[in-house]
VMD Tcl script that builds the backbone (N, CA, C; Angstrom):
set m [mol new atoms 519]
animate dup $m
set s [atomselect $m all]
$s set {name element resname resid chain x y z} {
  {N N UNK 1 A 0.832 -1.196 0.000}
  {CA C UNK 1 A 0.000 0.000 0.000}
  {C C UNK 1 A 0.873 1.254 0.000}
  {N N UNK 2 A 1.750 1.338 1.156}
  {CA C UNK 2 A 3.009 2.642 0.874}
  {C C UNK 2 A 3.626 2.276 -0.478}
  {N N UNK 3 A 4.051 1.866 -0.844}
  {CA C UNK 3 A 4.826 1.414 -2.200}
  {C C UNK 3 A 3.507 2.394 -3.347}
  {N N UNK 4 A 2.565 1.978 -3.183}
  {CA C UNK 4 A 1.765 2.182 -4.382}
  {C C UNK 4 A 1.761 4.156 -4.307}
  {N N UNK 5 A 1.253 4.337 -3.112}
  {CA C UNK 5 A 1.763 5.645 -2.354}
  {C C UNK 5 A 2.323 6.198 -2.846}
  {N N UNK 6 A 3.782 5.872 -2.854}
  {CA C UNK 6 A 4.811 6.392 -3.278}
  {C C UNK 6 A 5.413 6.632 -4.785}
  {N N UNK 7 A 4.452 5.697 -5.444}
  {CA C UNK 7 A 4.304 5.759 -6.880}
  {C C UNK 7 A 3.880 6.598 -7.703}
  {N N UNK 8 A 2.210 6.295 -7.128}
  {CA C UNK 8 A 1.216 7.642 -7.456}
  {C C UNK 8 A 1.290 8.852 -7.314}
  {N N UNK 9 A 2.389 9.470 -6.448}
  {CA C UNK 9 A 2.879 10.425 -6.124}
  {C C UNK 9 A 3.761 11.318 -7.316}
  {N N UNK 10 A 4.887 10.128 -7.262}
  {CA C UNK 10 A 6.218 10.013 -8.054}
  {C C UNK 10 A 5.360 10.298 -9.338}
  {N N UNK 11 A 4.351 9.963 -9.713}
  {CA C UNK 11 A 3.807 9.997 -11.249}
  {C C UNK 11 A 2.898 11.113 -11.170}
  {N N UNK 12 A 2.722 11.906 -10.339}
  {CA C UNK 12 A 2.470 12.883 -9.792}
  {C C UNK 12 A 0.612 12.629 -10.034}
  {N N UNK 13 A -0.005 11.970 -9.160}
  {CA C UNK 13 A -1.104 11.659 -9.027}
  {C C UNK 13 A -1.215 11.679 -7.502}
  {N N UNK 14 A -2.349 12.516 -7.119}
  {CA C UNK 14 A -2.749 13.250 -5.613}
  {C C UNK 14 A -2.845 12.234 -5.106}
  {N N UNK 15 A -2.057 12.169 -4.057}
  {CA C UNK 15 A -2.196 10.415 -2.803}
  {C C UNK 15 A -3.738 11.061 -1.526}
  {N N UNK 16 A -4.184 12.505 -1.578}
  {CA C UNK 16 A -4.721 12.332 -0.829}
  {C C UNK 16 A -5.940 11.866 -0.548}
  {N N UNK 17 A -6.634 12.099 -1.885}
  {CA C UNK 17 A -7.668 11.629 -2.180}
  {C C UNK 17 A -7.828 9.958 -2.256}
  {N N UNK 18 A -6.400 9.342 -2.647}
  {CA C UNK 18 A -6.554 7.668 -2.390}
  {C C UNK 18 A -6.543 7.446 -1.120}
  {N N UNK 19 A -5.598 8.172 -0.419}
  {CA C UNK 19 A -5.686 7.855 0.798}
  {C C UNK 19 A -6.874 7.822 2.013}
  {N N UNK 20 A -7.907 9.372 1.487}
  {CA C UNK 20 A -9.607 9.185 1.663}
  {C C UNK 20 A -10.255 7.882 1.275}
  {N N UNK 21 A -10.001 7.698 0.493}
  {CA C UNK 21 A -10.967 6.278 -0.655}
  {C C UNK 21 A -10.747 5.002 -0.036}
  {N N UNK 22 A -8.811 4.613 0.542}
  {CA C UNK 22 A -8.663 3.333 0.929}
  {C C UNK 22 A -8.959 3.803 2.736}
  {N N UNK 23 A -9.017 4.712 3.049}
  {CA C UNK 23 A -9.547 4.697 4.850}
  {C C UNK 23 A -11.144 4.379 4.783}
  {N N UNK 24 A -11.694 4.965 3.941}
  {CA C UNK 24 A -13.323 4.763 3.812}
  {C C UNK 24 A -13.733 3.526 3.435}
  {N N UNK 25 A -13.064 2.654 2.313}
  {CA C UNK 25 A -13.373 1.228 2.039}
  {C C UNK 25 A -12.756 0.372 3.185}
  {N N UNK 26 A -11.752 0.851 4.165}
  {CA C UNK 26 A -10.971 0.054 5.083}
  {C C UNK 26 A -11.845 -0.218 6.179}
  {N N UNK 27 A -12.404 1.309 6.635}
  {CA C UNK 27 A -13.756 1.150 7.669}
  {C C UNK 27 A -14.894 0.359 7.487}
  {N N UNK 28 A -15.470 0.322 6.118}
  {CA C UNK 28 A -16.310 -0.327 5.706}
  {C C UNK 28 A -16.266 -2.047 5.824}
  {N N UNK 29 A -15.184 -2.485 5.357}
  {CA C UNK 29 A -14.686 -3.798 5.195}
  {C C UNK 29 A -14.387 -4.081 6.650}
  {N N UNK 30 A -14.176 -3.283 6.971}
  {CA C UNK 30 A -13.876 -4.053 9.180}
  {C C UNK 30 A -15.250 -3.797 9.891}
  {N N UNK 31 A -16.196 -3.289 9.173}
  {CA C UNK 31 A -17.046 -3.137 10.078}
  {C C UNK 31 A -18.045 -4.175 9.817}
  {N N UNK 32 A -17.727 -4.571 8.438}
  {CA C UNK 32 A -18.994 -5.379 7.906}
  {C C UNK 32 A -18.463 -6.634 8.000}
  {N N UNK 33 A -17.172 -7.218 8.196}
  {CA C UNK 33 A -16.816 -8.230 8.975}
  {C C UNK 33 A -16.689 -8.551 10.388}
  {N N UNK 34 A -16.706 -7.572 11.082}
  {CA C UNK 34 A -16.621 -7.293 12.399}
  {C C UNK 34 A -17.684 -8.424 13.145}
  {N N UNK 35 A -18.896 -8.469 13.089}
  {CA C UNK 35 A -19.576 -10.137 13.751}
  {C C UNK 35 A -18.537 -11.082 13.098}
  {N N UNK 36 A -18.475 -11.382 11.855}
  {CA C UNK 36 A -17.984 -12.545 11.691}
  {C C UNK 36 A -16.617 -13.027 12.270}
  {N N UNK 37 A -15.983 -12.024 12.626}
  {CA C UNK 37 A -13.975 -12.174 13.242}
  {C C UNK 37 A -14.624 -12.282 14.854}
  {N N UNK 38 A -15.978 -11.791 15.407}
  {CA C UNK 38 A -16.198 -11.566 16.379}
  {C C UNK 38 A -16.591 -13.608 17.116}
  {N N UNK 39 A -17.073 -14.227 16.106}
  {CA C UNK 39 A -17.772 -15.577 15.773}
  {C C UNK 39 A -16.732 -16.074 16.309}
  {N N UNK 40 A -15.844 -15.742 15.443}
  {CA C UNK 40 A -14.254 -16.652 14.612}
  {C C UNK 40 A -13.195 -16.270 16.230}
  {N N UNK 41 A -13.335 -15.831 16.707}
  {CA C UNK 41 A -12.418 -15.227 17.590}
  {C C UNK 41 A -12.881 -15.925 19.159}
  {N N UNK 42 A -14.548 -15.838 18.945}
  {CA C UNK 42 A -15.655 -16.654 20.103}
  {C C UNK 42 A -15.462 -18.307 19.814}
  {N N UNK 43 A -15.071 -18.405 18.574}
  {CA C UNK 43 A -15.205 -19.983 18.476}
  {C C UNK 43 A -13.515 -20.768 18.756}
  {N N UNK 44 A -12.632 -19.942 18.599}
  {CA C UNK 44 A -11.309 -20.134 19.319}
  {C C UNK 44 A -11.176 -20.376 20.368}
  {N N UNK 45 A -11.712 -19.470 21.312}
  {CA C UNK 45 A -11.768 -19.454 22.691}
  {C C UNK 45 A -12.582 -20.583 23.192}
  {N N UNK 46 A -13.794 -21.035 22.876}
  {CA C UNK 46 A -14.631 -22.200 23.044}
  {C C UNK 46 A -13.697 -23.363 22.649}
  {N N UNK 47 A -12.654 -23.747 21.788}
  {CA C UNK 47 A -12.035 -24.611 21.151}
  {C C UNK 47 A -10.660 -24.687 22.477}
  {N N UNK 48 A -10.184 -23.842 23.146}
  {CA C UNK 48 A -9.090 -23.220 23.684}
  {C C UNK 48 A -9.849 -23.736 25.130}
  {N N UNK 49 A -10.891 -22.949 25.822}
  {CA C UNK 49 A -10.846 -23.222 27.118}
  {C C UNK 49 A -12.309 -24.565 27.815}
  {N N UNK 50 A -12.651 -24.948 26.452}
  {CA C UNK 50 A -13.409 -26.253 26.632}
  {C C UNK 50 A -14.533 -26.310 27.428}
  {N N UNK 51 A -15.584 -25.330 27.458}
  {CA C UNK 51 A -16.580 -25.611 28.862}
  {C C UNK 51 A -17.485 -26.462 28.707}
  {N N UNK 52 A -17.607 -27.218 27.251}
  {CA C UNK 52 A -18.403 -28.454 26.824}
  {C C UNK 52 A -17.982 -29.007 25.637}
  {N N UNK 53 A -18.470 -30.287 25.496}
  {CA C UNK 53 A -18.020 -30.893 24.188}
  {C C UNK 53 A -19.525 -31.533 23.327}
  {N N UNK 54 A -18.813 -32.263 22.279}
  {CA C UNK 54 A -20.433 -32.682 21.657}
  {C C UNK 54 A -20.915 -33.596 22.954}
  {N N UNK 55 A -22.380 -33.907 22.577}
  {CA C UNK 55 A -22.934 -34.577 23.610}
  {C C UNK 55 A -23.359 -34.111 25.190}
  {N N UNK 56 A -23.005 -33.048 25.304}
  {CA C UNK 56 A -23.268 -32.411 26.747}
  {C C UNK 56 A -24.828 -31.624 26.414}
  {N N UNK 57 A -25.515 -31.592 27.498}
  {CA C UNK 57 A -26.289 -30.948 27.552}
  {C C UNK 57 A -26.120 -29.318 28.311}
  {N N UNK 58 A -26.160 -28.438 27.874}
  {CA C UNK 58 A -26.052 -27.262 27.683}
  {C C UNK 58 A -27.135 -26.324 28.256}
  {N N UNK 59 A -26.957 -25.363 29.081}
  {CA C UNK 59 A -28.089 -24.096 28.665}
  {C C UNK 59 A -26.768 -22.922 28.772}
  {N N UNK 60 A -26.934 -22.469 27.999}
  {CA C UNK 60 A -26.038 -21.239 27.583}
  {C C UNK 60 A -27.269 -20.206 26.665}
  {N N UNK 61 A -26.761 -19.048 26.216}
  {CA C UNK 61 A -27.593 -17.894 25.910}
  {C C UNK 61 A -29.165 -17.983 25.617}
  {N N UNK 62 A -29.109 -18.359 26.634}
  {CA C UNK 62 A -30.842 -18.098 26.767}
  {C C UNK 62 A -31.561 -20.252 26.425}
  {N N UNK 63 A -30.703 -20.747 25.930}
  {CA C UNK 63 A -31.541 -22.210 25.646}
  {C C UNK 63 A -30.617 -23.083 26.207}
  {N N UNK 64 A -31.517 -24.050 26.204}
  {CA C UNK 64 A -31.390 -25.189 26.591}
  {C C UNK 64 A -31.008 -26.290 25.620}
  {N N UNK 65 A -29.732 -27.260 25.567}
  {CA C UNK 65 A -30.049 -28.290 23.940}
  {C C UNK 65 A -28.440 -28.733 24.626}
  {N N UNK 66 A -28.642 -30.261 23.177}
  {CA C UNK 66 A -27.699 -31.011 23.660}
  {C C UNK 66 A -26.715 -30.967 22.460}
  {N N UNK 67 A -25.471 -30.446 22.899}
  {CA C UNK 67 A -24.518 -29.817 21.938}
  {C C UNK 67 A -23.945 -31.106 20.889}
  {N N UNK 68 A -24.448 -30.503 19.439}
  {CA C UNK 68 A -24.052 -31.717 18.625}
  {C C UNK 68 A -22.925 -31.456 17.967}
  {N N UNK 69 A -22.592 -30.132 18.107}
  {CA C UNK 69 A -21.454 -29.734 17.238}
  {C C UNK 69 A -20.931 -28.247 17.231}
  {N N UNK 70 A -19.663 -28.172 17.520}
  {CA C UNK 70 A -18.921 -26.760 17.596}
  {C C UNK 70 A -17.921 -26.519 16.508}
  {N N UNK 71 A -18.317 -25.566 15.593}
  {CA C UNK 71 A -17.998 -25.114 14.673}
  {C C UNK 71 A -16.975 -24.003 15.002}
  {N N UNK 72 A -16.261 -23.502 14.211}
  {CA C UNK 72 A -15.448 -22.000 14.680}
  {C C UNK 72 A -16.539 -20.779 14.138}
  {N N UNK 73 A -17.266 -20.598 13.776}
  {CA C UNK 73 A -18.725 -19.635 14.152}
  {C C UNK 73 A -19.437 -19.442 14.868}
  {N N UNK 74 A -19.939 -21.092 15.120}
  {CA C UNK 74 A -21.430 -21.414 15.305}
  {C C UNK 74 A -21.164 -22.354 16.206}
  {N N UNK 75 A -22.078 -23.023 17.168}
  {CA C UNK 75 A -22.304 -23.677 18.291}
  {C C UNK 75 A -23.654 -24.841 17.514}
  {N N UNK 76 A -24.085 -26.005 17.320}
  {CA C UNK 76 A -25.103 -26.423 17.096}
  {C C UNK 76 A -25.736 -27.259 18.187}
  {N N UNK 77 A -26.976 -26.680 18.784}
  {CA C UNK 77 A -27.940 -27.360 19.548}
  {C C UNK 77 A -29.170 -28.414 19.273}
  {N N UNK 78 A -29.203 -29.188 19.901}
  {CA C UNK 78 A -30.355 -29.999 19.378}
  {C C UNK 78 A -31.459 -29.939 20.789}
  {N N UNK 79 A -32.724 -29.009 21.304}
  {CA C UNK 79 A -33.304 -29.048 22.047}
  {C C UNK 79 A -34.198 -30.378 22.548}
  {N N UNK 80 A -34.615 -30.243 23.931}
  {CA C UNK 80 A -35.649 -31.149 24.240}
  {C C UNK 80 A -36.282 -31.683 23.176}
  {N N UNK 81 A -36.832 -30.402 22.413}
  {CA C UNK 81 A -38.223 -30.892 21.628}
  {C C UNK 81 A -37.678 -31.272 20.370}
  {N N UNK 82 A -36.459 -30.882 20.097}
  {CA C UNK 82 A -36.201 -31.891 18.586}
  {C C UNK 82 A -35.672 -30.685 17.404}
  {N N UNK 83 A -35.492 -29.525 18.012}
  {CA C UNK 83 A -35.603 -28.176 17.479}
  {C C UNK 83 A -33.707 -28.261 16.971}
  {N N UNK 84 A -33.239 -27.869 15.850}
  {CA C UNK 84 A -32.083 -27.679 15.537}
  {C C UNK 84 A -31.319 -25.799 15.947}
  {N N UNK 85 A -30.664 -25.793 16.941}
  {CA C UNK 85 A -30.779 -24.276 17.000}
  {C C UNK 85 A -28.807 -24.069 16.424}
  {N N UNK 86 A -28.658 -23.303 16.005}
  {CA C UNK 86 A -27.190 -22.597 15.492}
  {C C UNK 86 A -26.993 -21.217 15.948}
  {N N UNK 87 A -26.206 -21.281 17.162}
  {CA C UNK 87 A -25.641 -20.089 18.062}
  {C C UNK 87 A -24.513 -19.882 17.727}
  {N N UNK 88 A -24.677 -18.090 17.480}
  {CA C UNK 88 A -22.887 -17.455 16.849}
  {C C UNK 88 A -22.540 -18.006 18.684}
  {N N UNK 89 A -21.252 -18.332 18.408}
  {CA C UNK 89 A -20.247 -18.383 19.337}
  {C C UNK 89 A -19.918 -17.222 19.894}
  {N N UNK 90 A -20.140 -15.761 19.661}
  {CA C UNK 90 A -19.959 -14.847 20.025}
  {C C UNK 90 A -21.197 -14.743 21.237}
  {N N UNK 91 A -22.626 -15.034 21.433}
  {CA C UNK 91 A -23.552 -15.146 22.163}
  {C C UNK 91 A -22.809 -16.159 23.150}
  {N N UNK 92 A -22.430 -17.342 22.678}
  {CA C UNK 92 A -22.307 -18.438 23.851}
  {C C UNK 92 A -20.862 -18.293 24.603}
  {N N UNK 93 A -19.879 -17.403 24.126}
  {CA C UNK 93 A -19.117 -17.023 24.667}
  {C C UNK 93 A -19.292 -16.054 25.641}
  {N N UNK 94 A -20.345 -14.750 25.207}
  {CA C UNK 94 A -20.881 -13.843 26.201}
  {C C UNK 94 A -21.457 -14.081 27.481}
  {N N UNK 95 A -22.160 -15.478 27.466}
  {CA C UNK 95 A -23.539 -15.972 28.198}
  {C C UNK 95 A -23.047 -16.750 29.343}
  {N N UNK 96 A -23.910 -16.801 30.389}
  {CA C UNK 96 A -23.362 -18.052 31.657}
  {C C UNK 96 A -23.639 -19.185 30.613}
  {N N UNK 97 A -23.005 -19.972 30.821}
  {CA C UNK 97 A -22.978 -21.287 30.243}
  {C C UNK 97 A -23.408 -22.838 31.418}
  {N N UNK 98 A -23.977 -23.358 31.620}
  {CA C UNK 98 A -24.451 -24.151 32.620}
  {C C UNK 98 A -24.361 -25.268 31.567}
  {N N UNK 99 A -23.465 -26.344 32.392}
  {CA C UNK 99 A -23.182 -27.465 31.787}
  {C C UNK 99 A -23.385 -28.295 32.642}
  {N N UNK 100 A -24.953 -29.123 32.619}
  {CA C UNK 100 A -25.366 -30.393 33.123}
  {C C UNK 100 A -24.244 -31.676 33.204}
  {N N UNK 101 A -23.784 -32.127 31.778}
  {CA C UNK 101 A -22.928 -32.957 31.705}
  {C C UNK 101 A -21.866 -32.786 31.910}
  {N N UNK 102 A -21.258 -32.311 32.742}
  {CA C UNK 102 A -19.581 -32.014 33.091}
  {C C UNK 102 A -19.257 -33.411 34.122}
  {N N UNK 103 A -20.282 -33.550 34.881}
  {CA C UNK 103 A -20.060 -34.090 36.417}
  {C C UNK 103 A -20.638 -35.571 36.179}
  {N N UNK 104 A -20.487 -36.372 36.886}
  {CA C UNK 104 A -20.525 -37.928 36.502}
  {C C UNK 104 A -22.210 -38.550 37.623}
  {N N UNK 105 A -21.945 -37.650 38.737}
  {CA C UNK 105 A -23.412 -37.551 39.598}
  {C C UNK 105 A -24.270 -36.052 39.248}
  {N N UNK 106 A -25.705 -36.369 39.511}
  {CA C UNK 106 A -26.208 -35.103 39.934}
  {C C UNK 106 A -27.432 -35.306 40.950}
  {N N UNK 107 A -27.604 -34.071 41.740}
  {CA C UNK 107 A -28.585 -33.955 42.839}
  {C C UNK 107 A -29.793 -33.746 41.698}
  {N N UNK 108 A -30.773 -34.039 42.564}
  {CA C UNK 108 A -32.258 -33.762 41.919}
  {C C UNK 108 A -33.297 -33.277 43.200}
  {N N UNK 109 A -33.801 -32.612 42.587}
  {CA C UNK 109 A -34.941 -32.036 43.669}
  {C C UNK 109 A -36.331 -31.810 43.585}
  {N N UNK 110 A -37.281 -32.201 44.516}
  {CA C UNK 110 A -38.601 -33.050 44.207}
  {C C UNK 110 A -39.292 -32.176 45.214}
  {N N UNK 111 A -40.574 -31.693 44.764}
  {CA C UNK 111 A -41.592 -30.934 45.849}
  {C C UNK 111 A -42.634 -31.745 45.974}
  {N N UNK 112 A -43.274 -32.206 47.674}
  {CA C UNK 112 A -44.108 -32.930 47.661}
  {C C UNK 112 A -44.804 -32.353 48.336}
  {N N UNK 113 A -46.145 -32.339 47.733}
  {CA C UNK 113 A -47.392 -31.834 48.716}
  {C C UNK 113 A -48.133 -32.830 49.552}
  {N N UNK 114 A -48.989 -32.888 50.905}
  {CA C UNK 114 A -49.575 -33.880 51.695}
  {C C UNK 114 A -51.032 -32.973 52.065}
  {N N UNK 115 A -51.689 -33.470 52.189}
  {CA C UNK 115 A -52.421 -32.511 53.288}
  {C C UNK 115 A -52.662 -32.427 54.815}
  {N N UNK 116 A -52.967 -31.629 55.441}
  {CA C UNK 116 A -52.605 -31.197 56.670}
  {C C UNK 116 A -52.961 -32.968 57.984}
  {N N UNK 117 A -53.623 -33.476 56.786}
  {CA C UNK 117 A -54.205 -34.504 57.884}
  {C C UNK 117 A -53.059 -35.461 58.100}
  {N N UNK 118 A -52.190 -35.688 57.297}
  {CA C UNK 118 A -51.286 -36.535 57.129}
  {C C UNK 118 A -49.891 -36.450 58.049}
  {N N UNK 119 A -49.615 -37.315 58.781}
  {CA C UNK 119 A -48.796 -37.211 60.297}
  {C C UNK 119 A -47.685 -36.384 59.409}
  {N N UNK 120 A -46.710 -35.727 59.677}
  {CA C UNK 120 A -45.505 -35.304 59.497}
  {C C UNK 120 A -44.404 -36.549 59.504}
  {N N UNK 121 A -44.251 -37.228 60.436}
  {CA C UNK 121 A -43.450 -38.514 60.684}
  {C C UNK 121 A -43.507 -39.642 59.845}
  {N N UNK 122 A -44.950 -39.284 59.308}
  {CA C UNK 122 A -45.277 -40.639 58.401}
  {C C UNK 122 A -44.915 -40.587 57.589}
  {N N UNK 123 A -45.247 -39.053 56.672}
  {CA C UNK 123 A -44.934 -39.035 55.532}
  {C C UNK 123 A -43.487 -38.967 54.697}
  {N N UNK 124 A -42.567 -38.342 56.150}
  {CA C UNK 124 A -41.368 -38.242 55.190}
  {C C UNK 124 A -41.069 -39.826 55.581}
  {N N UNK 125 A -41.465 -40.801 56.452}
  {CA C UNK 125 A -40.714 -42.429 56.787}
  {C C UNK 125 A -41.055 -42.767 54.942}
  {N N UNK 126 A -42.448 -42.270 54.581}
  {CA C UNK 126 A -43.156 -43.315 53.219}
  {C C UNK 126 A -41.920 -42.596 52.040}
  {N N UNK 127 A -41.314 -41.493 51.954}
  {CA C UNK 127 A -40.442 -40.998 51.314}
  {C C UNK 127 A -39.186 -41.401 51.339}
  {N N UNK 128 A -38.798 -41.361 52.400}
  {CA C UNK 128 A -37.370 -41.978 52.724}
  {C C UNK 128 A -37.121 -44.029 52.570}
  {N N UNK 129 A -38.712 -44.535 52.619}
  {CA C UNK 129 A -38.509 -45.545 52.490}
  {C C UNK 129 A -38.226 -45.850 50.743}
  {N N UNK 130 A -39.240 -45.200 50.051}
  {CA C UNK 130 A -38.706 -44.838 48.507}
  {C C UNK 130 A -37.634 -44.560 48.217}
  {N N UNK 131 A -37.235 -43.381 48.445}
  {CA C UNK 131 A -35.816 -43.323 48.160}
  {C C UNK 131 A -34.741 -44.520 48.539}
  {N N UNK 132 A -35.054 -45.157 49.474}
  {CA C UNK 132 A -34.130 -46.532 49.895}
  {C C UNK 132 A -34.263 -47.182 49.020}
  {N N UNK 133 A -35.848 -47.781 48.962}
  {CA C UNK 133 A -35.715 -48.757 47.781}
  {C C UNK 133 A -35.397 -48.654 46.370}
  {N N UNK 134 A -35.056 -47.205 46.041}
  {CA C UNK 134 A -34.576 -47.162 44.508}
  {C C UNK 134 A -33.413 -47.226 44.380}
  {N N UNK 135 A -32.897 -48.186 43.575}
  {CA C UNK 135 A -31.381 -48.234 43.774}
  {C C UNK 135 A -30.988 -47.084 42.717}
  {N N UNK 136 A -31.614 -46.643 42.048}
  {CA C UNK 136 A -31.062 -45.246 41.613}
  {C C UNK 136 A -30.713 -44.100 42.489}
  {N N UNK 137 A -31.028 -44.148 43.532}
  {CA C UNK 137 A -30.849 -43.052 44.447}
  {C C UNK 137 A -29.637 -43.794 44.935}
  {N N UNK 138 A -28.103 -42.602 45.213}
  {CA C UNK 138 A -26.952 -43.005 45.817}
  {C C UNK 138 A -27.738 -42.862 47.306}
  {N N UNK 139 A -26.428 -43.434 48.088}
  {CA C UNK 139 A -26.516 -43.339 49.637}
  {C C UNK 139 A -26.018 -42.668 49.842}
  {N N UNK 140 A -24.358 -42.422 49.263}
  {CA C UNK 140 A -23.500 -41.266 49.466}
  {C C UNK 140 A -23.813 -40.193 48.395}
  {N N UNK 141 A -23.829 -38.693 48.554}
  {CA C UNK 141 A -24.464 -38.650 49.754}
  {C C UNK 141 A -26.333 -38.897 50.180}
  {N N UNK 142 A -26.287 -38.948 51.183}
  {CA C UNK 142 A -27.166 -39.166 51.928}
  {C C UNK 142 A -28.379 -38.283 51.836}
  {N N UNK 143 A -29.812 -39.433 51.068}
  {CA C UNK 143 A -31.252 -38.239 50.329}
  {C C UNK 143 A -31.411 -37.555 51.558}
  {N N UNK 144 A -32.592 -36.172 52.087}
  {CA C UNK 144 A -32.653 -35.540 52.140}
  {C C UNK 144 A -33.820 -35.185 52.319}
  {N N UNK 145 A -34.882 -35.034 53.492}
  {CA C UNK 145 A -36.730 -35.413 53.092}
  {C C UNK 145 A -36.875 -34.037 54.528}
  {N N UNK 146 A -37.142 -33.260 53.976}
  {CA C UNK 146 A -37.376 -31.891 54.758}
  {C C UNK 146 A -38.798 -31.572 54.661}
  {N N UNK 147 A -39.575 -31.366 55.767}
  {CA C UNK 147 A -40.603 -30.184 55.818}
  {C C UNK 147 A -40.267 -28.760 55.235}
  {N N UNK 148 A -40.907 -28.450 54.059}
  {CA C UNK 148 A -40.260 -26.710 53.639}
  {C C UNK 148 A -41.242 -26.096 53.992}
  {N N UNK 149 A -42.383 -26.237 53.841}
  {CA C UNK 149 A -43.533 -25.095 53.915}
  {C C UNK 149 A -44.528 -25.173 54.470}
  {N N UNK 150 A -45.733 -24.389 55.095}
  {CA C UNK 150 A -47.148 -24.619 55.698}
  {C C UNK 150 A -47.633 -23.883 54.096}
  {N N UNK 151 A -48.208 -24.514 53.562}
  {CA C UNK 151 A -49.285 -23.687 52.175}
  {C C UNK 151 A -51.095 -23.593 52.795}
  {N N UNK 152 A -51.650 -23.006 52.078}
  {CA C UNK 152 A -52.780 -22.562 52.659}
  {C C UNK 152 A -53.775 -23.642 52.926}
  {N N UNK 153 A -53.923 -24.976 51.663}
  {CA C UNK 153 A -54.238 -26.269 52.136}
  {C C UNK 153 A -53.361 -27.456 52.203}
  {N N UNK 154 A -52.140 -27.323 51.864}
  {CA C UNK 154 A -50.815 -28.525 52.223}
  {C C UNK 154 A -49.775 -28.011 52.859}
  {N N UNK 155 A -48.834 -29.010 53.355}
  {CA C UNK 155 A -48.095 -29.333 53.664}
  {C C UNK 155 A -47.151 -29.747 52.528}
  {N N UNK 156 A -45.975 -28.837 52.270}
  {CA C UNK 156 A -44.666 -28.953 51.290}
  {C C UNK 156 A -43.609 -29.717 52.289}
  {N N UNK 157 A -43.106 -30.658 51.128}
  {CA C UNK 157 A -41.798 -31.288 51.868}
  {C C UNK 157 A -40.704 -31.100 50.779}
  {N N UNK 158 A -39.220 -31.053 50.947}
  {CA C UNK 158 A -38.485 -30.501 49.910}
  {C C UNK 158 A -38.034 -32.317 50.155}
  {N N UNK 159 A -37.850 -32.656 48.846}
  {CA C UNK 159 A -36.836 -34.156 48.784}
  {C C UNK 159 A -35.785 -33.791 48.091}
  {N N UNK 160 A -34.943 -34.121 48.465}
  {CA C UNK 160 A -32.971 -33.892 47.732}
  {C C UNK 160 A -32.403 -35.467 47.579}
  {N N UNK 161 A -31.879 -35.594 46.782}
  {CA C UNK 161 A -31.018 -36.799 46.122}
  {C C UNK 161 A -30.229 -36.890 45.165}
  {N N UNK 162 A -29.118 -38.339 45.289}
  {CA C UNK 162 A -28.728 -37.297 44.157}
  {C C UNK 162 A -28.498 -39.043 43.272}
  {N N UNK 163 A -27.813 -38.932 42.102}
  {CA C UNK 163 A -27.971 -40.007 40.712}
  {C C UNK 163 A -26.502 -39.749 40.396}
  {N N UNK 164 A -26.816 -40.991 39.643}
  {CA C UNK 164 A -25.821 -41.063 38.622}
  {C C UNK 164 A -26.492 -40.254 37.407}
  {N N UNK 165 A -25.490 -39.643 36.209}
  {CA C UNK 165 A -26.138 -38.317 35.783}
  {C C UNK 165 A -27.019 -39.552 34.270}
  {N N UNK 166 A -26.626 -40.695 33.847}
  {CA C UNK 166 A -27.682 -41.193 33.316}
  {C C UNK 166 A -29.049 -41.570 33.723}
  {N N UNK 167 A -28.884 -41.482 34.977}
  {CA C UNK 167 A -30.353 -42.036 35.390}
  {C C UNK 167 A -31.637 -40.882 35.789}
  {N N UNK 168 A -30.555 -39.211 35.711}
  {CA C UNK 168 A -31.311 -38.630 36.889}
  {C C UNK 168 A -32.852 -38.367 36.193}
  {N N UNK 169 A -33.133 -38.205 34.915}
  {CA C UNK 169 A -34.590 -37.831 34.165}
  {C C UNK 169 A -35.378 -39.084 35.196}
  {N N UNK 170 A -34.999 -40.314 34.955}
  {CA C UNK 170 A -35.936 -41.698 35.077}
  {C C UNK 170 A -36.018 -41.396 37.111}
  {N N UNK 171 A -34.704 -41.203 37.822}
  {CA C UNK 171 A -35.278 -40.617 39.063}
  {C C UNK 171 A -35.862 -39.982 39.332}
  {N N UNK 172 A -35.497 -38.407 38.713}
  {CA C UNK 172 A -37.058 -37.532 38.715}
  {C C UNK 172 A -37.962 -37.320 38.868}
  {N N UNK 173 A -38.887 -38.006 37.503}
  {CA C UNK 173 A -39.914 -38.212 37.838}
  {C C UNK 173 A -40.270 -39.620 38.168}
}
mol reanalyze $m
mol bondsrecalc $m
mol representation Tube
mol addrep $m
C-alpha cells in the first residue's frame, strides 16, 4: 500500500484523495466483517478453554439443547423438543454457560405436597422408604426429606437426592 503511495505520487497523481478512498473502504470492510472475526475469535476461545463438548447438555444464551457440534462460528444445539438451534459463538461465549454434563453424579430435587391430615413422621418415613428402595438413588451422599412449607391447604416437603447423571430424568420423575 506505501509502495503504491509512493508511486502515485512520483507519477504525480494526488495520494490524498486515495488515501480518503482506501480509509473509507478500510472502515467499511472491518465493520462489515466485524460479527464474523467476532464468531471466529468466540469460536477459538470455546475450542481453547473447553466448557463443553459434543454430547453435553447445555443451557447457555438463553436455551437449553444437547450440543451436537462446535464449529469456529457457530455452536449447534439440538433441544428437548427436537428443534435444531445454530448459536454465533460470540452469544455463547458472552452468556453463563451451565453445563449439566460435566459431572458424573447429579442432585435432583422433588416438591411434595400432603395434606394437613397426614402425620408429618409418616410421611417423610413413606419418602425416605422410597428413596431406599430405589437403587437409583446413591446413599453417598445421603437423600434428604425436609418439611419446607405450611401452604394454605398442604403441607410442602423438599426431597434432595442425588444419581448417577444417566439415570437422573428416570429418578425424577
Amino acid at each position: 500500500f506505501i509502495v503504491v503511495l509512493i508511486v502515485a505520487e512520483t507519477v504525480g497523481i494526488p495520494i490524498t484523495s486515495l488515501v480518503a478512498l482506501f480509509s473509507v473502504v478500510g472502515v467499511a470492510v472491518s465493520l462489515s466483517i466485524q460479527g464474523a472475526l467476532s464468531n471466529v475469535a468466540s469460536g477459538v476461545m470455546l475450542f481453547v478453554t473447553k466448557p463443553f463438548q459434543s454430547g453435553d447438555f447445555v443451557d447457555a444464551a438463553g436455551i437449553s439443547g444437547t450440543v451436537q457440534e462446535i464449529r469456529l462460528t457457530y455452536t449447534k444445539l439440538i433441544t428437548p423438543s427436537n428443534q435444531v438451534i445454530l448459536v454465533p459463538n460470540s452469544e455463547m461465549c458472552a452468556s453463563k454457560i451451565t453445563n449439566y454434563s460435566a459431572e458424573t453424579t447429579r442432585r435432583f430435587e422433588i416438591k411434595v405436597t400432603t395434606s394437613y391430615d397426614a402425620k408429618i413422621q409418616d410421611v417423610k418415613d413413606a419418602i425416605n422408604k422410597v428413596l431406599t428402595d430405589d437403587k437409583r438413588v446413591l446413599k453417598d451422599p445421603a437423600p434428604f426429606v425436609r418439611l419446607s412449607e405450611y401452604k394454605d391447604s398442604s403441607i410442602e416437603y423438599t426431597v434432595r437426592g442425588w444419581t448417577n447423571l444417566p439415570d437422573y430424568w428416570d429418578t425424577y420423575f
